[in-house]
C-alpha positions in Angstrom: 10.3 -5.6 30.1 9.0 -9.4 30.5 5.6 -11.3 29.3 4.7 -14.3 29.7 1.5 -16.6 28.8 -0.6 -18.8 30.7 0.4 -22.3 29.8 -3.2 -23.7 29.1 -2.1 -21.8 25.5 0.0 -24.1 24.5 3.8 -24.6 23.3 4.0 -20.2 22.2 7.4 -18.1 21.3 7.5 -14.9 23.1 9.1 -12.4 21.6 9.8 -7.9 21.5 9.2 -5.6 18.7 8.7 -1.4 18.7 5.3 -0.3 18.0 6.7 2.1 15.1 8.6 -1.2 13.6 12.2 0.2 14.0 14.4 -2.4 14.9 15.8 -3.6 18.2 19.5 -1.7 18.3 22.6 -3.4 19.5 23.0 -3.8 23.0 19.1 -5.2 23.8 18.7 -8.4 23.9 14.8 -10.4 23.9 15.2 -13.5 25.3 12.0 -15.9 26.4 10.0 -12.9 26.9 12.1 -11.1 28.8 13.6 -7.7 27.0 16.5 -6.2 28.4 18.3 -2.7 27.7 21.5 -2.7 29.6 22.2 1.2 29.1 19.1 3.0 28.5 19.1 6.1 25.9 16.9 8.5 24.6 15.8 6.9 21.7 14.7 3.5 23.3 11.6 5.6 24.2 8.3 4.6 22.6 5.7 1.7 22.7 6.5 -2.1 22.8 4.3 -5.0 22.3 5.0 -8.1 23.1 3.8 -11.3 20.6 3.4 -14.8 21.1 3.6 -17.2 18.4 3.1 -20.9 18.3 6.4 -22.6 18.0 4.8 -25.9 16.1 3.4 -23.1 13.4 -0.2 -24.3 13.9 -2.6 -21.8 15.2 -3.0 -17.7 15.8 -0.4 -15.4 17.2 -1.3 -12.5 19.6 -0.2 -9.6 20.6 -0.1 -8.1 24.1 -1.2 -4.7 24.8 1.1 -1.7 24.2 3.9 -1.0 26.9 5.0 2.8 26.8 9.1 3.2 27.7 9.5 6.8 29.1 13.1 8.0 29.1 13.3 10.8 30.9 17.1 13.5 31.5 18.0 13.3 35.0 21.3 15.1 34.9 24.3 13.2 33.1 22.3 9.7 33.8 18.9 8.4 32.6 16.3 6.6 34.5 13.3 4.9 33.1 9.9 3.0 33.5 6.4 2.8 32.5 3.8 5.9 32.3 3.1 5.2 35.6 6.9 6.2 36.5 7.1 9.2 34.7 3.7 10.8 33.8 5.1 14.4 33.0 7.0 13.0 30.0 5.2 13.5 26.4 4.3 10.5 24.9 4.8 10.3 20.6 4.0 7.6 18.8 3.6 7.2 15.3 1.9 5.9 12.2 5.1 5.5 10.5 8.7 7.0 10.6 9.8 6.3 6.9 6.9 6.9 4.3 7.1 7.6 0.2 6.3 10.9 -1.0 2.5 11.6 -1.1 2.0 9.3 1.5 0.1 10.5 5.0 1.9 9.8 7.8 0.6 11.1 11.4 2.3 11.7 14.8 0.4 11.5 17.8 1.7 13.0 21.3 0.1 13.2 24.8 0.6 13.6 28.6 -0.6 10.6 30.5 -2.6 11.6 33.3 -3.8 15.1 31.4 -5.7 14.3 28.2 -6.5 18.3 27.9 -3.0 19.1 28.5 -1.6 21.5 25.7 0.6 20.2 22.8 2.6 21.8 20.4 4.9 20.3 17.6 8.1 21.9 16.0 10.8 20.4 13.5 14.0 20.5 16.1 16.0 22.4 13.5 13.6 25.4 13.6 12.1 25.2 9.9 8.4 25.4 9.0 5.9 22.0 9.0 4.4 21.7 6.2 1.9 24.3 5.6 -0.8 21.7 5.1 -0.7 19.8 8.3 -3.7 19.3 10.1 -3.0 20.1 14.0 -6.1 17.7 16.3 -6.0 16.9 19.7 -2.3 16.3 20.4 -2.5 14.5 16.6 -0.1 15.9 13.7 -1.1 14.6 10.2 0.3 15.1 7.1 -1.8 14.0 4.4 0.6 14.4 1.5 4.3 14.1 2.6 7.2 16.0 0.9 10.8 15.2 1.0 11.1 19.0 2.5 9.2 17.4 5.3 12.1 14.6 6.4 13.9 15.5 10.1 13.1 15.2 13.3 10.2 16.2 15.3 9.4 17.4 19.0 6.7 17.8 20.9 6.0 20.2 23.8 3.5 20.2 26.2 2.8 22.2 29.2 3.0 20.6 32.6 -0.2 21.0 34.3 1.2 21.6 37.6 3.9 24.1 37.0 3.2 25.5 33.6 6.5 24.7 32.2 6.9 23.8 28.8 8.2 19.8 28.8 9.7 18.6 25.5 9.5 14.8 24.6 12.4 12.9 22.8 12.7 13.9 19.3 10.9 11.4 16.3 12.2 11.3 13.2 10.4 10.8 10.1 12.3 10.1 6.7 10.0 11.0 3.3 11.5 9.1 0.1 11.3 11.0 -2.8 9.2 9.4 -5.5 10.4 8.6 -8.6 10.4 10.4 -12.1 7.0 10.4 -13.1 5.6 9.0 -16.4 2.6 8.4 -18.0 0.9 5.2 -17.3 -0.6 2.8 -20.7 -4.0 1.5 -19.1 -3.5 -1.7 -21.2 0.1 -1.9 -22.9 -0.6 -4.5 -25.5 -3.6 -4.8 -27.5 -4.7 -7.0 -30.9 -6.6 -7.0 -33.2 -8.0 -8.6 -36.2 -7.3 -6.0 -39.4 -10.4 -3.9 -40.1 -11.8 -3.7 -36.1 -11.3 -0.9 -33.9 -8.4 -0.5 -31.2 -8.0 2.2 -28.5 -5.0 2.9 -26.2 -5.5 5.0 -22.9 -2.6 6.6 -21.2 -3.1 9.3 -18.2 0.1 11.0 -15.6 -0.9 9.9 -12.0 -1.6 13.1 -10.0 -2.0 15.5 -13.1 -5.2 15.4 -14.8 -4.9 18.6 -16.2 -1.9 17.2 -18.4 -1.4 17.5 -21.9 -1.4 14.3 -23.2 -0.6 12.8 -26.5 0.8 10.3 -28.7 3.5 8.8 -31.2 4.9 6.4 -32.8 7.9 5.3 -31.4 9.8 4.5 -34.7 8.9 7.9 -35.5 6.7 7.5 -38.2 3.5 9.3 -38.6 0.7 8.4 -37.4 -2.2 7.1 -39.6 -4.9 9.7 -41.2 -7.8 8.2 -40.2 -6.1 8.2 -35.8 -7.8 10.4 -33.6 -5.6 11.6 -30.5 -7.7 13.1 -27.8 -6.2 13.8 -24.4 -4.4 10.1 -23.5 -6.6 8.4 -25.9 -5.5 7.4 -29.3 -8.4 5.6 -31.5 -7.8 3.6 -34.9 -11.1 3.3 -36.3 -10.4 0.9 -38.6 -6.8 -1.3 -38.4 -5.0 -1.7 -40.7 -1.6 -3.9 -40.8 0.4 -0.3 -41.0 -0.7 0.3 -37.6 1.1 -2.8 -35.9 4.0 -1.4 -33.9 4.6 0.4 -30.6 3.5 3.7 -29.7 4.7 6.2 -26.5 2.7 8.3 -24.5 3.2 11.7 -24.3 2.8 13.9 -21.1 3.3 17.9 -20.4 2.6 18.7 -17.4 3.1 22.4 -18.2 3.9 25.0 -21.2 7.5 24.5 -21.7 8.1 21.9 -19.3 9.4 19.1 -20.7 7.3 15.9 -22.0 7.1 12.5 -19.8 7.5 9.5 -21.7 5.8 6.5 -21.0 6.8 2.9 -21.5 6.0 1.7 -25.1 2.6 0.4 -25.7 2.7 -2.5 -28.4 -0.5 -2.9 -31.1 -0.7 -5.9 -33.2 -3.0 -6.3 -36.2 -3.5 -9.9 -37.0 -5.3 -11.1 -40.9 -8.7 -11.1 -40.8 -10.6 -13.9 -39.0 -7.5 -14.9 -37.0 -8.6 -16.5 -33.6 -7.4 -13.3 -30.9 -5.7 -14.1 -27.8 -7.6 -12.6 -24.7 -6.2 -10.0 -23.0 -3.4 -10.7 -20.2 -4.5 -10.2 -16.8 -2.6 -7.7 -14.6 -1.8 -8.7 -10.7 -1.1 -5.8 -8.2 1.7 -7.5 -6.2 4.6 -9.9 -7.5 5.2 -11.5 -3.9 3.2 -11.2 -0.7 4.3 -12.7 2.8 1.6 -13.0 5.6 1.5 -15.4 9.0 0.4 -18.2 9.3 -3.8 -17.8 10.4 -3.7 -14.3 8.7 -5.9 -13.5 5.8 -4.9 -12.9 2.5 -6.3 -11.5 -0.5 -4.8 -12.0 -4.2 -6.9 -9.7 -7.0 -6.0 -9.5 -10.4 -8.3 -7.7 -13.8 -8.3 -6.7 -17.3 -8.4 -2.6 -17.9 -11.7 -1.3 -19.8 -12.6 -5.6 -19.9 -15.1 -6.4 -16.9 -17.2 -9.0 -19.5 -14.0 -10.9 -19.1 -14.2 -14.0 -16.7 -11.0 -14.7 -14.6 -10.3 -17.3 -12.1 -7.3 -18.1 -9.7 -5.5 -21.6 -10.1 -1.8 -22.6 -8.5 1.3 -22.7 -11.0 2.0 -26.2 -9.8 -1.9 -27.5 -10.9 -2.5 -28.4 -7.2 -5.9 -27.6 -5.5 -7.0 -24.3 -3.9 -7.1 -24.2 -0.2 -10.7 -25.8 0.8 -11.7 -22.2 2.6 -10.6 -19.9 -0.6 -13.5 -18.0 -2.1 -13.3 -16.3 -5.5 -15.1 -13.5 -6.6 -15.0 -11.2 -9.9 -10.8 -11.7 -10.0 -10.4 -11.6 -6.1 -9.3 -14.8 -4.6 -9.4 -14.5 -0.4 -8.2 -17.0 1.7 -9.0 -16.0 5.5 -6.9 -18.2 7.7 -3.8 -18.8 5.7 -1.9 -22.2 6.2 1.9 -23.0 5.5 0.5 -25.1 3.0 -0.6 -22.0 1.3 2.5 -21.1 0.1 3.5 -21.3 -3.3 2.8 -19.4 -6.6 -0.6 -18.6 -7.8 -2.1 -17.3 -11.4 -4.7 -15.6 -12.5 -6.0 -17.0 -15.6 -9.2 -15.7 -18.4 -12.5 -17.9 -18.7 -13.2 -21.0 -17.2 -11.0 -23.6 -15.5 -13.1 -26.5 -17.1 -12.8 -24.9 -20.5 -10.1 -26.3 -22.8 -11.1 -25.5 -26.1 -11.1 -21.7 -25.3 -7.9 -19.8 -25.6 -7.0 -18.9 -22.3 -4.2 -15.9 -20.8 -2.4 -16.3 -17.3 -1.2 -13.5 -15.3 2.8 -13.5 -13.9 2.6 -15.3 -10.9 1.8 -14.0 -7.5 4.6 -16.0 -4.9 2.6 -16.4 -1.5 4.7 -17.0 1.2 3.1 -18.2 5.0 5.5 -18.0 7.6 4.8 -19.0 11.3 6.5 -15.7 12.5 5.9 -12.2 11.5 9.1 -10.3 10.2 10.0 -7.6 11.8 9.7 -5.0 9.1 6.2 -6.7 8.3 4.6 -6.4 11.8 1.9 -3.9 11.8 -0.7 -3.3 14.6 -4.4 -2.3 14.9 -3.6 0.8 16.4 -1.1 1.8 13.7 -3.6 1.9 10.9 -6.4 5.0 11.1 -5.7 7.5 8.6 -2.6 5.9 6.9 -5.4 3.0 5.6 -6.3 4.7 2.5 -8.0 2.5 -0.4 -5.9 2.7 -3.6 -7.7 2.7 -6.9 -6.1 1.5 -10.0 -6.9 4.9 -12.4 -7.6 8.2 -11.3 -9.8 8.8 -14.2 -11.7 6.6 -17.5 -13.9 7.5 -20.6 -15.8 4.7 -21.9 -18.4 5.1 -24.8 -22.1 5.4 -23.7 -23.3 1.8 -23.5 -20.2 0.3 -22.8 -18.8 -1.5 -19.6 -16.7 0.1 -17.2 -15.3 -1.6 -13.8 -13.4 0.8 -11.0 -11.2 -1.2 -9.1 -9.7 -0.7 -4.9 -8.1 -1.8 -2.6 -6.5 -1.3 0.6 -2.4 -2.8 0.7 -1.3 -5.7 2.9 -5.0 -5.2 4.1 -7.8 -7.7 3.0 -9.8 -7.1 6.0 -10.7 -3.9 5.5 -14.1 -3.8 4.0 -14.2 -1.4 1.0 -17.8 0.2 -0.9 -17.7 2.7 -3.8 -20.2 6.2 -3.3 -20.1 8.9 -5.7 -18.4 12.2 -4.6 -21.3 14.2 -5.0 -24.0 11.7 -3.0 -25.8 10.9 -5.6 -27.0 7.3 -5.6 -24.7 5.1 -8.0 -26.3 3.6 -11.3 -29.1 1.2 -10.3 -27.2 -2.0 -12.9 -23.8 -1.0 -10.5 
């Protein structure tokens, strides 16, 4: 397969990737454009794109259009080409072929040249899809993956002109098995003067019906006057008896054993005692885009939306000139090498100095002038496997208070994202 660009583009690097982001195996070689496969087998089938990148880092890469390799049996020997060269071969791409459990992944299979040709999918070794897959126009989706549904996959599709069945080459999906669960501590450290109130929320992701409660993790009771409803454990008034840290029960079942969570730390401080503000949480610890890319860094405080926060770099140089900040979202839409570096979210204001102030770990942005391979994605990769990720599945405030929902979309700034409520009623006119 060879590309090339025009060169009124400039000084570019040409080079190969698979659509589905496997890598290139041994015995292909991508050289200036040109991609070579001395011995052709069955699993070289699949879309190809080819990208061009300046090689002096300064611009936008682009990507050509997909090329489909067919590999079709002849015999002992293999012959291949574009859909043009073998139009009664199944096509299957996919969204992914290694997900984590719960994740949707999707398979999509047709017969170029016969859009209404019929398609069935089967596991190759004969066992059940999940029972839950949705079945659309050639399209397999699987909207919450289960270890039981690693292995391989085939489609078959009936050839329009003789009615035999034709089978395509066999896609394998692997599903990682999440880990343990445990309950999660909204905010995991909290103080507090002695005589105010303090509250800590826990909740199991995935399980809202379970049984949730607390202790102290020294094993000492808990205070008389502590209420314990359902993940949240309330202390009217502190006292300094209360300081310590406290675990989060979950059952997610009778009899089944509980879930622990990570200890949640309260400290009670004298009366009157200046508090430090809350530590803002990041959602990412590293993020690596290319150069001209956009990139978005978001950072808040659970149950705190009066709380102001603003992004600053670790080394106290100067935001990029085209960054724009907004409620604890810092975007920057056409990244520069000079982006990278690490990055903070801090509370209040950046020209405030007399105000105790908390940082956030540092975010470590990295701008390359290359994509990596395992990083590439493509437009026509993302559909249903774009799915906004909120930070809780559920929150009780106390009438009057604040509350602030937070999503987002991975690896995906973008993406524009609005909130509605799941019954269509209008949200609250102050939202």
């Amino acid at each position: 397969l060879r590309c090339e660009i025009p060169s009124a583009n400039g000084d570019m690097m040409l080079s190969w990737h698979r659509e589905d982001l496997r890598p290139l195996r041994d015995g292909i070689t991508d050289r200036k454009g040109a991609l070579t496969i001395d011995k052709v087998e069955p699993g070289d089938a699949g879309a190809y794109v080819c990208s061009a990148v300046p090689r002096n880092g300064v611009g936008v890469g682009v990507n050509s259009p997909l090329v489909y390799l067919v590999v079709k049996p002849t015999g002992s020997t293999f012959v291949f080409g574009l859909i043009a060269a073998a139009a009664n071969t199944p096509i299957v791409d996919a969204s992914s072929d290694s997900v984590n459990e719960d994740a949707p992944v999707r398979f999509r299979c047709y017969l170029p040249g016969s859009p209404d040709a019929e398609v069935e999918w089967t596991k190759e070794d004969g066992s059940p899809i999940n029972e839950n897959a949705i079945y659309e126009q050639g399209v397999l989706t699987i909207m919450q993956t289960k270890p039981s549904d690693s292995g391989s996959y085939v489609c078959t599709v009936k050839d329009p002109l003789t009615a035999n069945p034709v089978y395509s080459s066999p896609i394998h999906l692997n599903v990682n098995a999440a880990p343990p669960k445990a309950p999660i501590v909204v905010s995991p450290e909290e103080t507090v003067n002695e005589g105010a109130p303090v509250r800590l929320r826990c909740y199991l992701p995935g399980n809202l019906g379970a049984k949730l409660s607390w202790i102290r993790e020294d094993g000492a009771p808990l205070g008389s006057d502590v209420t314990d409803e359902q993940g949240i454990l309330t202390i009217p008034q502190a006292k300094r008896t209360d300081a310590g840290s406290y675990i989060c029960l979950a059952q997610e079942s009778d009899g089944a054993a509980p879930l622990r969570s990570e200890p949640a730390r309260i400290i009670v401080n004298a009366p009157d005692t200046p508090l430090a503000p809350p530590t803002p949480t990041v959602e990412i610890s590293s993020d690596t885009v290319v150069e001209g890319q956009a990139v978005r860094l978001t950072c808040h405080i659970p149950n705190r939306p009066e709380i102001n926060l603003y992004w600053k770099r670790q080394d106290g140089s100067p935001l990029p000139s085209d960054a724009v900040e907004l409620r604890g979202t810092l975007t920057i839409m056409q990244t520069k090498s000079s982006d990278s570096g690490a990055y903070v979210c801090a509370t209040g204001h950046p020209d405030d100095y007399d105000t105790l102030s908390a940082e956030s770990m540092p975010i470590h942005l990295t701008v390359t002038s290359t994509e990596p391979e395992q990083q590439q994605r493509q437009p026509e990769q993302y559909g249903p496997a774009a799915t906004p990720t909120v930070d809780v599945s559920s929150d009780t405030v106390v009438e009057g208070s604040p509350v602030r929902f937070t999503c987002h979309v991975p690896n995906r700034p973008d993406l524009n994202v609005y909130w509605k409520r799941q019954d269509g009623s209008p949200l609250s006119t102050d939202s």
